[in-house]
C-alpha positions as YAML, in Angstrom:
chain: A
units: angstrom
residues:
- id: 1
  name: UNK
  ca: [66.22, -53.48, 96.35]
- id: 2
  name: UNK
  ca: [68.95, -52.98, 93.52]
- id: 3
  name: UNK
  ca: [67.15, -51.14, 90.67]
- id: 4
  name: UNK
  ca: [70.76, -51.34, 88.60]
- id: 5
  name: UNK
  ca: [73.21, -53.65, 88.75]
- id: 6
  name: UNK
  ca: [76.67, -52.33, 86.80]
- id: 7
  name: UNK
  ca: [78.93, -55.29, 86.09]
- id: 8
  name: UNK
  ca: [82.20, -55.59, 85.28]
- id: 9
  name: UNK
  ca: [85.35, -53.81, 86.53]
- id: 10
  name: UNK
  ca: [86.34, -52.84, 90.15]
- id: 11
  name: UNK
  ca: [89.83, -51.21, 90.56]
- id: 12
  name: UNK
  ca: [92.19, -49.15, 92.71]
- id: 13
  name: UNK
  ca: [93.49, -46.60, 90.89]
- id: 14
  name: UNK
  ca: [96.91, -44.84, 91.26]
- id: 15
  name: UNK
  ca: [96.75, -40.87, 89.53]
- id: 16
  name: UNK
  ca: [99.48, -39.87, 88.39]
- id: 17
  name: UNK
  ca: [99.30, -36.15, 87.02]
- id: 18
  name: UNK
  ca: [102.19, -34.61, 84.62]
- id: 19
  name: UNK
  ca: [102.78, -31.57, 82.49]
- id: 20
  name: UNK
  ca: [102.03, -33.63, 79.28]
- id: 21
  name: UNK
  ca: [101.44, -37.34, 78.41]
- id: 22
  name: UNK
  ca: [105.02, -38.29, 77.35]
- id: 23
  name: UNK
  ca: [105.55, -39.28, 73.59]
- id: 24
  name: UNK
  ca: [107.57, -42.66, 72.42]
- id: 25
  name: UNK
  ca: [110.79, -42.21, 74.33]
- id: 26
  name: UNK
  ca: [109.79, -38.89, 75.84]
- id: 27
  name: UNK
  ca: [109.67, -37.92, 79.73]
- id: 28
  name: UNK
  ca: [107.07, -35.78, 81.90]
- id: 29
  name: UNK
  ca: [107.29, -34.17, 85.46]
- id: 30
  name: UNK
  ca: [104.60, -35.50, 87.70]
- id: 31
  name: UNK
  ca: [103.16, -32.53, 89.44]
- id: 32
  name: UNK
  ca: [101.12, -34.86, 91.88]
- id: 33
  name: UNK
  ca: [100.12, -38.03, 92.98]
- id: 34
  name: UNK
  ca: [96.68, -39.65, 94.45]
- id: 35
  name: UNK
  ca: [94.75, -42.79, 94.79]
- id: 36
  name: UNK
  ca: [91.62, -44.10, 95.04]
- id: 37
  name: UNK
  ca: [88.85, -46.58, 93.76]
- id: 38
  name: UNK
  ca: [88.00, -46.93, 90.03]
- id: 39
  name: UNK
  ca: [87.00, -49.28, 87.56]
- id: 40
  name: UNK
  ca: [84.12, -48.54, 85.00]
- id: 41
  name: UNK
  ca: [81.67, -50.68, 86.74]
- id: 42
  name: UNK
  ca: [82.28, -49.30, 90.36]
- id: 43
  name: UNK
  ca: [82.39, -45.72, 88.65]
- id: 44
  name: UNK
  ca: [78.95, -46.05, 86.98]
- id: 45
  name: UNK
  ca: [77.53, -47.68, 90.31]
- id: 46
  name: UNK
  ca: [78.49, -44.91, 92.23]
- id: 47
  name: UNK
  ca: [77.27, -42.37, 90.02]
- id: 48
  name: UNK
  ca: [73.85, -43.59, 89.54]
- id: 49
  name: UNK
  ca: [73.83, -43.68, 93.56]
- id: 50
  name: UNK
  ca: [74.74, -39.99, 93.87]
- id: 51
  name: UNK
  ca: [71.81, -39.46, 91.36]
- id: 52
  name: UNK
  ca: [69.44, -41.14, 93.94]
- id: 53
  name: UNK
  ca: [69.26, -44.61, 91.89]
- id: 54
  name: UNK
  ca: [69.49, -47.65, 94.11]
- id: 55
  name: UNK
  ca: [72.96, -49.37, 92.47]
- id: 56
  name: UNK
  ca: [74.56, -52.46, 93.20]
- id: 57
  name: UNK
  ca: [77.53, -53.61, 91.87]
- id: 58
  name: UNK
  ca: [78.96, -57.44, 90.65]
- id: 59
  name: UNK
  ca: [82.51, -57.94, 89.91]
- id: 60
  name: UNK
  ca: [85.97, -59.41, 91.70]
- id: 61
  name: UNK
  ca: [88.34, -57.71, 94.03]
- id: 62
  name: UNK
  ca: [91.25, -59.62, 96.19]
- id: 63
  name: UNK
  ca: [91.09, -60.01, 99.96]
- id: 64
  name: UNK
  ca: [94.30, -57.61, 99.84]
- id: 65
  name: UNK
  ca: [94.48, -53.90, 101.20]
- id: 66
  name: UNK
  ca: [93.43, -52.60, 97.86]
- id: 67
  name: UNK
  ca: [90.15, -54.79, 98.00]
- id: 68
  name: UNK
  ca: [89.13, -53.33, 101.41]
- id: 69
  name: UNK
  ca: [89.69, -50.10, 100.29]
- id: 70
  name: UNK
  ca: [88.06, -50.84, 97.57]
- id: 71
  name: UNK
  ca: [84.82, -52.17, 99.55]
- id: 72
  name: UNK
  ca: [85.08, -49.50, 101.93]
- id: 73
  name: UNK
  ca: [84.38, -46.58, 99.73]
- id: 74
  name: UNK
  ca: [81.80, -48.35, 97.66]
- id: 75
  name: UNK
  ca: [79.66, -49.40, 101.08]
- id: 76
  name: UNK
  ca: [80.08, -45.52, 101.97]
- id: 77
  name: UNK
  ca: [79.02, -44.14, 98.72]
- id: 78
  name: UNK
  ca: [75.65, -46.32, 99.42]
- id: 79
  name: UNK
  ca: [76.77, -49.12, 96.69]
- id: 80
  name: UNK
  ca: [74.96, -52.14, 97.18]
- id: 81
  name: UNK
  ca: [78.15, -55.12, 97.16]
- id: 82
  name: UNK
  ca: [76.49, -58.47, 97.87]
- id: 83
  name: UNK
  ca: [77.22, -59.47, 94.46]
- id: 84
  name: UNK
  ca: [81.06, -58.09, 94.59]
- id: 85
  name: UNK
  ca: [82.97, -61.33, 94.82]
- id: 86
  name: UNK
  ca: [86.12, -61.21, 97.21]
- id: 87
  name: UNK
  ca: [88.75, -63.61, 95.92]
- id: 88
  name: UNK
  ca: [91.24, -65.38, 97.96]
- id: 89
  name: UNK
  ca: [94.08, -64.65, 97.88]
- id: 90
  name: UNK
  ca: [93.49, -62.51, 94.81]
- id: 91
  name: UNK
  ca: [94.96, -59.07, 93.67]
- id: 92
  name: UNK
  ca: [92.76, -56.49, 92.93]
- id: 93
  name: UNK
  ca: [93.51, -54.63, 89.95]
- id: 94
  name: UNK
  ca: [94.79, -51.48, 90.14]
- id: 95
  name: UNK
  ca: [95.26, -49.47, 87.15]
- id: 96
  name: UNK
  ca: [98.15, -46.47, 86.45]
- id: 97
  name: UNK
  ca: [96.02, -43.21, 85.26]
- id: 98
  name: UNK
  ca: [98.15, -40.54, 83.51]
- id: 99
  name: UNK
  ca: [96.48, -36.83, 83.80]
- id: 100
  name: UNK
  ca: [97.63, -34.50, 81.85]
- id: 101
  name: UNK
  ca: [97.40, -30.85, 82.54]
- id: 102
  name: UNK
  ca: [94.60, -30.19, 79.88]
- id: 103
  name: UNK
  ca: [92.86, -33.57, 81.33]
- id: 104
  name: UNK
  ca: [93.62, -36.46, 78.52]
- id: 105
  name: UNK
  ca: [94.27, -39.71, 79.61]
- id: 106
  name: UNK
  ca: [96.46, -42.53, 79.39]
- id: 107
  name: UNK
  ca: [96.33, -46.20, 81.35]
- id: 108
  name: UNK
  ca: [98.59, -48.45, 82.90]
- id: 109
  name: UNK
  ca: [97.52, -51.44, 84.67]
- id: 110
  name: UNK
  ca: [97.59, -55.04, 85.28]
- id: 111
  name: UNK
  ca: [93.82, -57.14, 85.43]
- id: 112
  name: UNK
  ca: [94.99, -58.62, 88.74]
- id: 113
  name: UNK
  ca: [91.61, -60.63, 89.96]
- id: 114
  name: UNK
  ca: [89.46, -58.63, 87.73]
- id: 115
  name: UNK
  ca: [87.66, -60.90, 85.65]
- id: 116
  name: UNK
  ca: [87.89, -63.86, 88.13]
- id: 117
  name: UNK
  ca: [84.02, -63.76, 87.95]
- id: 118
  name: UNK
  ca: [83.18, -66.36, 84.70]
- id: 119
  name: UNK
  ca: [79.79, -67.71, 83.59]
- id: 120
  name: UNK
  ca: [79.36, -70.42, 85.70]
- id: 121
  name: UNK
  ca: [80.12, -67.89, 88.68]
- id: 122
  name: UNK
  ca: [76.94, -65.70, 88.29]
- id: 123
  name: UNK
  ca: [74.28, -66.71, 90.76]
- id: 124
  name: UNK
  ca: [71.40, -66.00, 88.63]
- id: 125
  name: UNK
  ca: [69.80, -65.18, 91.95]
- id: 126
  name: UNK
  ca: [71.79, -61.76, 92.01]
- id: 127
  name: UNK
  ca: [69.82, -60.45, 89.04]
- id: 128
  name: UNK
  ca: [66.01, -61.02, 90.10]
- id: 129
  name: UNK
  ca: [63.87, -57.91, 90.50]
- id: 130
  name: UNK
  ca: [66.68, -55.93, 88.76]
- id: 131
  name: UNK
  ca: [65.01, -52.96, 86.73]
- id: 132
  name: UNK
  ca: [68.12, -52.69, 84.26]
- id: 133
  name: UNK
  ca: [71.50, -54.45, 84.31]
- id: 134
  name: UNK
  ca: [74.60, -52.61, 82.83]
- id: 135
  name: UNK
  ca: [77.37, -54.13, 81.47]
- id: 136
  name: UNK
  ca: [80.84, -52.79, 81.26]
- id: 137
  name: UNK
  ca: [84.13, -54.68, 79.83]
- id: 138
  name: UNK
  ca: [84.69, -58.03, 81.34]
- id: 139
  name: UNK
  ca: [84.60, -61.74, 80.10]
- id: 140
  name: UNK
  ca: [82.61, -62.00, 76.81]
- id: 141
  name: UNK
  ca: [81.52, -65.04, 77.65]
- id: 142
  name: UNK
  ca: [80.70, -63.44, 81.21]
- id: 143
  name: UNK
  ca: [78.27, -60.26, 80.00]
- id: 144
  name: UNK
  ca: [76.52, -62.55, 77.33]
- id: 145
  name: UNK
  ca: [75.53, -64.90, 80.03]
- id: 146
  name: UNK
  ca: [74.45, -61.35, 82.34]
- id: 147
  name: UNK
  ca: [72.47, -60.21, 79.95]
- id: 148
  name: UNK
  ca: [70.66, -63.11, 78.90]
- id: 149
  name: UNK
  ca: [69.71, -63.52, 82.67]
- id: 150
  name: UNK
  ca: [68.76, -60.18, 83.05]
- id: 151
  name: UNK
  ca: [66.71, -60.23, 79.90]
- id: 152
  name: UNK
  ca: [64.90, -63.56, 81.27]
- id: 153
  name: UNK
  ca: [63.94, -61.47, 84.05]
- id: 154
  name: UNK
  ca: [62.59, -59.05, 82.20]
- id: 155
  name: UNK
  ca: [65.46, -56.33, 82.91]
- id: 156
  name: UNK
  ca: [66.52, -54.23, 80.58]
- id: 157
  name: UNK
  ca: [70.67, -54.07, 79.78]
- id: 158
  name: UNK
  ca: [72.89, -51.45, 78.41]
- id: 159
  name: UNK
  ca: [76.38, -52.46, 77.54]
- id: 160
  name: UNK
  ca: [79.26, -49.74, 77.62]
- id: 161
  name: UNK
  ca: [82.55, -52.33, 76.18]
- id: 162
  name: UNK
  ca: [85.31, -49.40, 76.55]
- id: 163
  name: UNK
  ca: [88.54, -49.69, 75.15]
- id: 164
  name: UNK
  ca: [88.85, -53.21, 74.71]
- id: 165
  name: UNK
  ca: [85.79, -53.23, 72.20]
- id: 166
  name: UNK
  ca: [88.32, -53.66, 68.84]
- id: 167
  name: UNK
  ca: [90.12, -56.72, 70.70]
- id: 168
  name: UNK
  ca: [87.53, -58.69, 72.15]
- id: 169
  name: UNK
  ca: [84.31, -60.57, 70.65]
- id: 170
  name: UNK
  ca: [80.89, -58.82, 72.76]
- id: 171
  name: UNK
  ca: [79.13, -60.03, 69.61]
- id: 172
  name: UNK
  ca: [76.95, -62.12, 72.17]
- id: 173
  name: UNK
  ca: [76.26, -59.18, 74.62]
- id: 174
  name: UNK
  ca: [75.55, -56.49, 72.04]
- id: 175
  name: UNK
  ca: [72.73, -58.53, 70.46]
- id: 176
  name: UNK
  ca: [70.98, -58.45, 73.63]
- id: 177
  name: UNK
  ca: [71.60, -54.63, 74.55]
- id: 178
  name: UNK
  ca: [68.91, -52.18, 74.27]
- id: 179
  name: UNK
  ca: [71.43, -49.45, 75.03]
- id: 180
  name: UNK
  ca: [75.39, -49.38, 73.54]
- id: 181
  name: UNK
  ca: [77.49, -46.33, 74.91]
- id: 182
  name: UNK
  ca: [80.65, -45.87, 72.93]
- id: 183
  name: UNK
  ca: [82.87, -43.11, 72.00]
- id: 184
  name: UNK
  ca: [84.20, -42.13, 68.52]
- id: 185
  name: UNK
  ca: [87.02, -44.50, 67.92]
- id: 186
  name: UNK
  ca: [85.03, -47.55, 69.09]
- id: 187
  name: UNK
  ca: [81.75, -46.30, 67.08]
- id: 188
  name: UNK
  ca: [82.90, -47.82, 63.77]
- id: 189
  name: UNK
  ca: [83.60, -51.40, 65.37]
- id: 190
  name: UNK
  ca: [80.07, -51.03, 66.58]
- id: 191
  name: UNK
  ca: [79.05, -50.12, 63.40]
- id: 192
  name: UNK
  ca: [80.52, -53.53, 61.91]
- id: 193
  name: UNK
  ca: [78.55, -55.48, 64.63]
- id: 194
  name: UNK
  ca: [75.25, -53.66, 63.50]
- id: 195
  name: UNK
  ca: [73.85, -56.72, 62.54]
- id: 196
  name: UNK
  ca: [74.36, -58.50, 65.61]
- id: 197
  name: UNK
  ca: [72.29, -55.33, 67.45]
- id: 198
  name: UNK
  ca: [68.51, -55.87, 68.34]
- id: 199
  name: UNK
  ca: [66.29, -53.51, 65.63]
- id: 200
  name: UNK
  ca: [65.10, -51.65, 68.84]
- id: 201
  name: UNK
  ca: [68.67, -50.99, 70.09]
- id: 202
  name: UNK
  ca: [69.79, -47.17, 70.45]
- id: 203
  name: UNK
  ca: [73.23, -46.44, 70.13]
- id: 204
  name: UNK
  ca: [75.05, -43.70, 71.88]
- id: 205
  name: UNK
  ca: [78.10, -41.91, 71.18]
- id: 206
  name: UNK
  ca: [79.89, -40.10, 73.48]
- id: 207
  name: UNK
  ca: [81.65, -37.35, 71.73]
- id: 208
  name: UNK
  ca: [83.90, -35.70, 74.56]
- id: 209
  name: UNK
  ca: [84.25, -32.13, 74.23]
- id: 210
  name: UNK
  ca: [82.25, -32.14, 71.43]
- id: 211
  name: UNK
  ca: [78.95, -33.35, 73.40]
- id: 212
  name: UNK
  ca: [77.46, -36.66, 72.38]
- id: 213
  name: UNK
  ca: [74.61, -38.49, 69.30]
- id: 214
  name: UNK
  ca: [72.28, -41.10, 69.79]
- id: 215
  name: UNK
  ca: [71.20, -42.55, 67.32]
- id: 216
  name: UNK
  ca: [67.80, -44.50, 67.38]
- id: 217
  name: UNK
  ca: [66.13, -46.46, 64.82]
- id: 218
  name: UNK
  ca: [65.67, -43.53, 61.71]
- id: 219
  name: UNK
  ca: [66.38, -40.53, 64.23]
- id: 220
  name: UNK
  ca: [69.17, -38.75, 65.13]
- id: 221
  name: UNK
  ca: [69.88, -36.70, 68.24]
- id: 222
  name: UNK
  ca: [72.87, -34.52, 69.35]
- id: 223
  name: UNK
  ca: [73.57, -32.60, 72.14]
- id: 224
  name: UNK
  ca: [76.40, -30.39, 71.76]
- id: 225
  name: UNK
  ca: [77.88, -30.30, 75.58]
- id: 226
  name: UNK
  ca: [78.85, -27.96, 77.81]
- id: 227
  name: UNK
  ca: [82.13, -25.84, 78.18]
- id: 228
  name: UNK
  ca: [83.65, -26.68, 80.82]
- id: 229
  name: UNK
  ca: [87.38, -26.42, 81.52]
- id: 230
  name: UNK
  ca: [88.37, -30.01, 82.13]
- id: 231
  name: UNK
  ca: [90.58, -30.83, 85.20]
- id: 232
  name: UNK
  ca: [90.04, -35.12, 84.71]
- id: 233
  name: UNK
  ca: [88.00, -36.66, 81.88]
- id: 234
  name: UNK
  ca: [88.96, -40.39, 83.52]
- id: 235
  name: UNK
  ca: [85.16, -41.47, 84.70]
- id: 236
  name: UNK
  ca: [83.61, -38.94, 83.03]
- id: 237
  name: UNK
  ca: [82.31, -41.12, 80.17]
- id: 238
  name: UNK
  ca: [80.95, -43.34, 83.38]
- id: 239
  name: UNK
  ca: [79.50, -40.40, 84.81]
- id: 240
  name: UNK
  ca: [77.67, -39.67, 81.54]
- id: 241
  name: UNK
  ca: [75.89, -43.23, 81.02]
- id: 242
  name: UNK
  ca: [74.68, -43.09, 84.26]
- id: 243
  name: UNK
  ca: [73.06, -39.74, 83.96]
- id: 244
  name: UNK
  ca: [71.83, -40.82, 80.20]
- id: 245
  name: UNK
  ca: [70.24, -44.18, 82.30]
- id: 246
  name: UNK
  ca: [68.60, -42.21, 85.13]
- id: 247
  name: UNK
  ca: [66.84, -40.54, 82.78]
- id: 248
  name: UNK
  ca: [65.93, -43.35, 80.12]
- id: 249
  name: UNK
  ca: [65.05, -45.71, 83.09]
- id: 250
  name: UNK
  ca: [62.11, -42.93, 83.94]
- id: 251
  name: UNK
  ca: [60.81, -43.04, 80.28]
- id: 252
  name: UNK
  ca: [62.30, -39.61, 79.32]
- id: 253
  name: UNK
  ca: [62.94, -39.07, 75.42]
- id: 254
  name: UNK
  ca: [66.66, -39.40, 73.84]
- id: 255
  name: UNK
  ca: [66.75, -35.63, 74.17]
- id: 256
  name: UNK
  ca: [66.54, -35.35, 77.58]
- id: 257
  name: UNK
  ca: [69.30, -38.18, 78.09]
- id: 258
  name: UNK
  ca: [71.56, -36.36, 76.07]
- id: 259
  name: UNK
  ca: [71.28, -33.27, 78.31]
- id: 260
  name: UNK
  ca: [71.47, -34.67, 81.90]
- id: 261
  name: UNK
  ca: [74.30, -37.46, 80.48]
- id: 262
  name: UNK
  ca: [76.57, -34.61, 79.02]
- id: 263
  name: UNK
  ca: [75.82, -32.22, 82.37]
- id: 264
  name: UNK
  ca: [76.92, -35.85, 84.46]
- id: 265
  name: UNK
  ca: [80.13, -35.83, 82.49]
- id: 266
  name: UNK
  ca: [81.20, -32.64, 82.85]
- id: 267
  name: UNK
  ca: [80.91, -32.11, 86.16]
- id: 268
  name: UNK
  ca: [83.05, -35.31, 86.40]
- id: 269
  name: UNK
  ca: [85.85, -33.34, 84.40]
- id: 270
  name: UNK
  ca: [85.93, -30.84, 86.19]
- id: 271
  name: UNK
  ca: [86.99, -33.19, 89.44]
- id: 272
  name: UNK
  ca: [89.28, -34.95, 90.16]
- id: 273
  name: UNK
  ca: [89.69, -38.66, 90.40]
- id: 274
  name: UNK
  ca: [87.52, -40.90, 88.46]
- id: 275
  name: UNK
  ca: [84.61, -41.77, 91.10]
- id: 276
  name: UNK
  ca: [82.47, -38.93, 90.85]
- id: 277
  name: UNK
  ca: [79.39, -38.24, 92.61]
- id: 278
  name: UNK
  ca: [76.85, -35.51, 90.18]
- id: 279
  name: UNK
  ca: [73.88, -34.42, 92.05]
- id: 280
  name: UNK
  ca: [70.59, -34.00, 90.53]
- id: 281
  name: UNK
  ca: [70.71, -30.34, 92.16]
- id: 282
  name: UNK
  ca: [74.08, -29.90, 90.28]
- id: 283
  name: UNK
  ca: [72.84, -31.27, 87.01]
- id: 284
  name: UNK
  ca: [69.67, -28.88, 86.99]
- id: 285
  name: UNK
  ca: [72.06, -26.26, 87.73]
- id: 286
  name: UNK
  ca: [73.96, -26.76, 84.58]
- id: 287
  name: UNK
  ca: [71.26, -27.61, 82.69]
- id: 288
  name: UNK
  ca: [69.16, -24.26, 83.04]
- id: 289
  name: UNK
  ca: [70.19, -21.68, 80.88]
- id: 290
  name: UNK
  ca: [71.72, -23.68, 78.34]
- id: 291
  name: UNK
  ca: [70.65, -24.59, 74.93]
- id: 292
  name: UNK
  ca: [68.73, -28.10, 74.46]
- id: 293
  name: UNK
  ca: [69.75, -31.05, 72.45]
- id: 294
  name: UNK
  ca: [68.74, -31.05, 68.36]
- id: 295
  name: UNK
  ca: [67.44, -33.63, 66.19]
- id: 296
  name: UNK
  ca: [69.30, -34.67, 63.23]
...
């Protein structure tokens, strides 16, 4: 039985690391080369599955090579896929992931068969006796429709809209959200949508380096991180919600979250390639000795 479902992207990813990201005209020696799957959706899926939470994921890939691989690593990483929708004669989407030697990122890709999945798709069948359904970037129209279904069921749904957030309305699907991950730069579109969000919603801010706030209802928490010496930040904010969601799904408090989401993402920095697989062993490791998270 699927306890979460994480919908939305499913990619193969090409890694591409270099000296520096290149600026407007500039150039940068690739040091190395790798591939492998990716996609936000797939990433979260797979790290809630190393955590011991029974994932599933729902999204497109093509019937191409890149779609098998694609299928074959999420079956062996104990991904549930009867809800991954192969496509015809579809391209799966495979995104270009610049590394740079101090671990920022930068993307290339094309959507390929991506976001083939659209409302009238969704088998409302693949959400009952879901626990929680988490939605990354995809269709609008698409997540509003999960979410209501999920919420109909009684599920829960957390909604992590990534870089596309400033260019695409997820009015719909943040109104239904009891959970919204975002990072700095897409916390102030949230913060024009705060009327759209349910009263009850908590909103979490991953801060990087820097740790990561959550802000719910009149309280404020913060958790400053942990130093780590980055190698790969891409998946890391993917390994983070779904160590914040194994925790919240139990009924731990927002402080508690914070800790075992920031120890998620950085042991995700520190490897490379953005599925990453954090232990609970390995988060209980980082997590002793170090300070706890504060309330604002």
């Amino acid at each position: 039985m699927i306890r979460v479902l994480s919908a939305g992207h499913v990619n193969w990813d090409v890694t591409l690391r270099v000296d520096e990201l290149p600026e407007p005209d500039g150039e940068s020696r690739i040091r190395a080369q790798s591939s492998g799957g990716g996609g936000s959706a797939a990433n979260t899926a797979v790290a809630l599955s190393s955590l011991d939470i029974d994932a599933g994921v729902l999204g497109s890939v093509g019937d191409d090579e890149h779609g098998q691989l694609v299928r074959d690593e999420l079956d062996q990483r104990g991904v549930d896929l009867s809800a991954l929708r192969e496509i015809e004669g579809g391209t799966t989407a495979v995104k270009y992931l610049l590394i740079a030697t101090n671990g920022t990122v930068a993307v290339l890709g094309n959507d390929g068969c991506n976001e083939a999945v659209g409302p009238a798709d969704i088998d409302p069948a693949r959400l009952d006796g879901i626990d929680h359904l988490h939605l990354t970037s995809q269709r609008p129209a698409t997540a509003r429709r999960l979410a209501e279904l999920a919420r109909a069921g009684d599920g829960t749904v957390s909604f992590d809209p990534g870089r596309r957030l400033p260019h695409r309305d997820f009015s719909g699907a943040l109104s239904l959200a009891d959970l919204v991950f975002c990072n700095d730069r897409e916390a102030s579109v949230v913060g024009e949508l705060e009327p759209e969000l349910r009263a009850d919603c908590t909103l979490v801010v991953k801060q990087g380096s820097e740790g990561a706030l959550a802000l719910a209802g009149e309280e404020e928490y913060h958790h400053r991180g942990f130093g780590v010496d980055p190698v790969d930040t891409s998946g890391a904010g993917d390994a983070f919600a779904a160590g914040f969601l194994t925790e919240w799904l139990d009924g731990d408090d927002v402080n508690r979250c914070l800790a075992v989401g920031n120890a998620c993402g950085a042991l995700a920095a520190e490897q490379q390639g953005a599925r990453t697989t954090p232990t609970r062993e390995a988060v209980e490791r980082l997590l002793d000795g170090n300070s706890r998270p504060t309330r604002g």
